[in-house]
N, C-alpha and C positions, 0 to 999 in steps of 0.2 A: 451610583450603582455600578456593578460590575461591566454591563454593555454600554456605559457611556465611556469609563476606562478605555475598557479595549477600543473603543470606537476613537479615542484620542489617540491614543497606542501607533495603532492604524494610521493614525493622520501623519505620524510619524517617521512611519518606516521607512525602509528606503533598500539602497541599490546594494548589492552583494559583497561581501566582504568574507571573503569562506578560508580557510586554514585546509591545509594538506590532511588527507588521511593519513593515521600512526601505520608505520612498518607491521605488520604480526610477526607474532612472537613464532621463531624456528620450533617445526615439530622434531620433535625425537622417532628414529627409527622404528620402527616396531615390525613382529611378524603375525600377518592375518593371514590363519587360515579361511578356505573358501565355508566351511562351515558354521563360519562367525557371524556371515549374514547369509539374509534369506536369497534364493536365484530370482529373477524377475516372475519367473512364469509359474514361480512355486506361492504355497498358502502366505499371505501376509497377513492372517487372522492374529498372532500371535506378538507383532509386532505391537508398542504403545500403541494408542489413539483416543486422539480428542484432546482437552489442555491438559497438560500436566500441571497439578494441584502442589506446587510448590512455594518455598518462599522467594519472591520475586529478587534477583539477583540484577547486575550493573548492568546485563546484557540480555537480548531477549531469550528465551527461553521454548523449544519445539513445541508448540501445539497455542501458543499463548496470541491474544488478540491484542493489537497494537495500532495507535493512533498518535496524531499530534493535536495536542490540544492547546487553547490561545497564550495561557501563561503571560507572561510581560509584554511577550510584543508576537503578531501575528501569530504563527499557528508551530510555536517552536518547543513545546514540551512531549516529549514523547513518554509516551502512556502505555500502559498493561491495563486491560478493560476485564473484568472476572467474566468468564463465561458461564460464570454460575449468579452470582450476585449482580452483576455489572457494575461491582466499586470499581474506580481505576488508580492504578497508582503512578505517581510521577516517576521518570528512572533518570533521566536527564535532560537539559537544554540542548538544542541544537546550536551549532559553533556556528550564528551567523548575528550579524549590528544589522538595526535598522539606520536606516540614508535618514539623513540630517533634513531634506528637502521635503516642504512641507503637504506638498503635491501628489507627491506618489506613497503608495502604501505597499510592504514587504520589506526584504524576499521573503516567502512564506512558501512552504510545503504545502500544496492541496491533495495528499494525498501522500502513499508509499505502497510500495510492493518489495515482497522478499521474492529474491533467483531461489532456482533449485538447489545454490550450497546454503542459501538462509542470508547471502549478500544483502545491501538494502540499495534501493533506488528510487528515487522523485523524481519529480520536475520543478524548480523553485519558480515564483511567479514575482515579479513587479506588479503593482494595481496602481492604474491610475485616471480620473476622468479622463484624460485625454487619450483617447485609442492609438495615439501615435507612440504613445514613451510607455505601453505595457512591454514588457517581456515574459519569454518561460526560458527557463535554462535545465537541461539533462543534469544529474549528478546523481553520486554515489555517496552515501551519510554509513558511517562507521558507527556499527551497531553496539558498540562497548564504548565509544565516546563522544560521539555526535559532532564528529569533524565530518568537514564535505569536502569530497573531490567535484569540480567544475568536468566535466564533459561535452566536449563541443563548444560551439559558439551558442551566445543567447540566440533569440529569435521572436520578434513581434507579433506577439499573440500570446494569449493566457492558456493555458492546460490546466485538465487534474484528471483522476481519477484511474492513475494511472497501476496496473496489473500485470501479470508477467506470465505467459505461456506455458507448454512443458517441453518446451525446445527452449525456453531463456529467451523470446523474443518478448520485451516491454510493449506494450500499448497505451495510450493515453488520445484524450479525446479534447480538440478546440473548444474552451470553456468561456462562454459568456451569457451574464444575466442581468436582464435587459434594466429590470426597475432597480437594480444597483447602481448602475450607468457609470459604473468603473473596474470590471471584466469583462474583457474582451475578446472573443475567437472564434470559431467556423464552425463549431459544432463537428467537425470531420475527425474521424479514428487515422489512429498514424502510428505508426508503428520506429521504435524507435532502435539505433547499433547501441549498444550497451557501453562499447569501446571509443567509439567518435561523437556519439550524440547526434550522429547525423540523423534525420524523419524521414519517412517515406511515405504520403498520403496512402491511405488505403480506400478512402469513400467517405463522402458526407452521407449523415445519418439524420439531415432534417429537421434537426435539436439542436437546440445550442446548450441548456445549461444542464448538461452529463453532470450528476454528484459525485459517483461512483463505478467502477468498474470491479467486477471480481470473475475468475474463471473459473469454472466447476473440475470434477475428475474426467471428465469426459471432451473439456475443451470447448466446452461452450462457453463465451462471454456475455455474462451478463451486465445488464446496465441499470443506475436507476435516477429516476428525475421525479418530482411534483408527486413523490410518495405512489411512484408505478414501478412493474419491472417489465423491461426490455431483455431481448437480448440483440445484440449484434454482432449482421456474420465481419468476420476476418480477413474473408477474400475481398468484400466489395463496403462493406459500412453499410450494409443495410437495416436499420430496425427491424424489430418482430414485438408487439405489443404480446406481454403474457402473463399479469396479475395487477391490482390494484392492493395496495398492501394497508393492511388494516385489520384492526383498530392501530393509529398511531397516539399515542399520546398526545392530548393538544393542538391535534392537527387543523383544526379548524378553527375560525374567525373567534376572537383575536391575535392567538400567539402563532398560527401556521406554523405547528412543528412540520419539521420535512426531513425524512429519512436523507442521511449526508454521506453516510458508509455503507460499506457492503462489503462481507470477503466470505466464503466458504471452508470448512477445517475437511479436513482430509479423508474424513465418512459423507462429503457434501451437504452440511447441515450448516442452513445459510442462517449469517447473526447479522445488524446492524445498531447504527448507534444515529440519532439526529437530534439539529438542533434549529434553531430560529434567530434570526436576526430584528424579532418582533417583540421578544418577551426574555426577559433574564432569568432563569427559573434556579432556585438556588440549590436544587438536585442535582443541577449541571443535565448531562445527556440522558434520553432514554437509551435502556440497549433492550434489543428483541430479539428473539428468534425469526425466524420467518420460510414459510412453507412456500419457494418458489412459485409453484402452478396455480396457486389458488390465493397467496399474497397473504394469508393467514398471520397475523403476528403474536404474538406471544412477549409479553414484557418481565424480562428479567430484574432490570432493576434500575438505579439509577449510575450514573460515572462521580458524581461529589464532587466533579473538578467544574474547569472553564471547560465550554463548548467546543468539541470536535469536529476534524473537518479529512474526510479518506481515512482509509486503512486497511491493513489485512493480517490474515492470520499466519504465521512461522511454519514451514512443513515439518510433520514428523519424521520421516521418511527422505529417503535420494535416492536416487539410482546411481551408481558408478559403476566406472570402468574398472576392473579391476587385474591388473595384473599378476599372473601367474606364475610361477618357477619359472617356466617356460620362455618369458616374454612375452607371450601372447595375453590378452585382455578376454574376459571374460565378464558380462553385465549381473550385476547383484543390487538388489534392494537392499539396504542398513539404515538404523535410524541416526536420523540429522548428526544425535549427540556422539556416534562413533565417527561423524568424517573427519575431522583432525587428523585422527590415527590411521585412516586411508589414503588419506592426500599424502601423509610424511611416508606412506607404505611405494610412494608412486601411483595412485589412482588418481582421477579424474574425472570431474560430474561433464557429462556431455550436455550441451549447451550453454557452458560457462567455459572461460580464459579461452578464446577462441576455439573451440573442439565443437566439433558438429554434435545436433543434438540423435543421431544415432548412435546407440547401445549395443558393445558389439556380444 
């Protein structure tokens, strides 16, 4: 069966071997007037929202929900989940070998988040019963080829779930669970430089095995674990206990489905997808809706792949800087699909390429 595969797979994996991100291709000139996008503080009714209903291309696409799911070896195909149906479609492998040694199991993605330009970033994980030889390592996965950039040094202890602010600062949370007895970490929120990899403890949260993280329009982060939703603060990692999510599919004795994902679209209408390490279902994932405050789920449909593990959804929208005749900058809202031609114009997303994330 397909979970005993993966479950050799696993046995398999091993230590990171990643390839440079591809250069991007030079934009061409262009001239944007200030009318071409909306001002921040103006109507954004009129802007897309929600997935766009198209045919899935090499690269992700603004509004579209995305995961890595198991494919050959740990958790390295990245996916487009229907937000309507919940079929998902494969788009590519992620550029990484699993380690020859028979010990450790990865690197593996638990998780992704897109920056405010639509950038992608992980934390890749080693697994292994010995809690001395896990690692997590920061990087950057190039969303049209699935090459990684390494950022920073590794570091001993496992991560996932990791989400991204509206200032461009990453979050992910020390992952370990316990009746696996080969993930390992503190359960603590840590916030991570996008540029060094460096971590910043922010607070233990009293949890150890965080699924998911996602953060609302409002800047709330939310968490979820054993099919509940949290949220936790930012300043300190403190939980806040605030729905029980249900109906889950399967969720009870004997397959314990358990909600694995979480991300919010850009109207905050929270979706998720879960799976089990108890029962091989040949739907692959469920995907749900789900009503934050009240944990309400609603079941879209199935994924038809292997089992998924994190994810979030592509904004439609950015905010940039944008540069005026003048020289001076001025802040606009534009959808995701016109930044190309704002970056080649001279603009810039504040909280990305080292720019504060103030909007002037």
């Amino acid at each position: 069966m397909r979970t005993q595969l993966r479950r050799a797979c696993l046995a398999a994996a091993g230590l990171l071997a990643l390839a440079a991100v591809l250069a991007p291709p030079a934009l061409a000139q262009v001239t944007i007037e200030a009318s071409d996008a909306l001002p921040v503080e103006g109507p954004t009714a009129a802007l897309p929202s929600g997935e766009i209903d198209i045919q899935v291309p090499p690269s992700p696409v603004p509004g579209g929900y995305y995961s890595f799911d198991f494919e050959t070896f740990a958790y390295s195909a990245f996916e487009r989940i229907s937000l309507k149906t919940g079929e998902a479609t494969h788009i590519w492998s992620i550029d990484l070998q699993p380690d020859p040694r028979p010990w450790v199991m990865g690197p593996m993605p638990l998780g992704l988040a897109f920056d405010l330009d639509g950038a992608m970033y992980t934390t890749l994980n080693i697994l292994s019963y010995d809690p001395n030889e896990v690692q997590s390592q920061f990087a950057r996965v190039d969303t049209k080829t699935g090459q990684v950039t390494l950022i920073g040094e590794p570091f001993n202890m496992n991560t996932a779930g990791g989400d991204i602010d509206a200032c461009g600062n990453y979050f992910a949370t020390g992952f370990q669970v316990d009746h696996l007895g080969y993930v390992w970490g503190d359960g603590c929120l840590y916030r991570f430089d996008k540029y060094t990899g460096e971590r910043t403890r922010v607070g233990c949260t009293g949890m150890t095995d965080w699924m998911d993280l996602a953060f609302d329009s409002t800047g709330t982060l939310w968490a979820t674990t054993q099919n509940k939703l949290f949220t936790i603060s930012t300043t300190t990692g403190e939980r806040t206990f605030v729905s029980d999510i249900a109906p889950v599919p399967d969720a009870g004795d004997p397959h314990y489905m358990e909600v694995m994902s979480i991300a919010f679209d850009d109207r905050d209408v929270l979706y998720a997808t879960a799976m089990t390490t108890f029962y091989d279902d040949p739907r692959g994932a469920p995907v749900m809706r789900i009503e934050p405050q009240t944990g309400v789920a609603t079941l879209l449909g199935y994924t038809h792949q292997y089992y998924n593990h994190g994810g979030d959804i592509m904004p439609t929208t950015v905010k940039v800087a944008h540069r005026k005749p003048q020289g001076d900058f001025m802040c606009l809202t534009i959808r995701m699909n016109d930044l190309k031609a704002h970056l080649a114009h001279g603009d810039y997303v504040p909280g990305t390429g080292g720019h504060t994330c103030a909007c002037p």
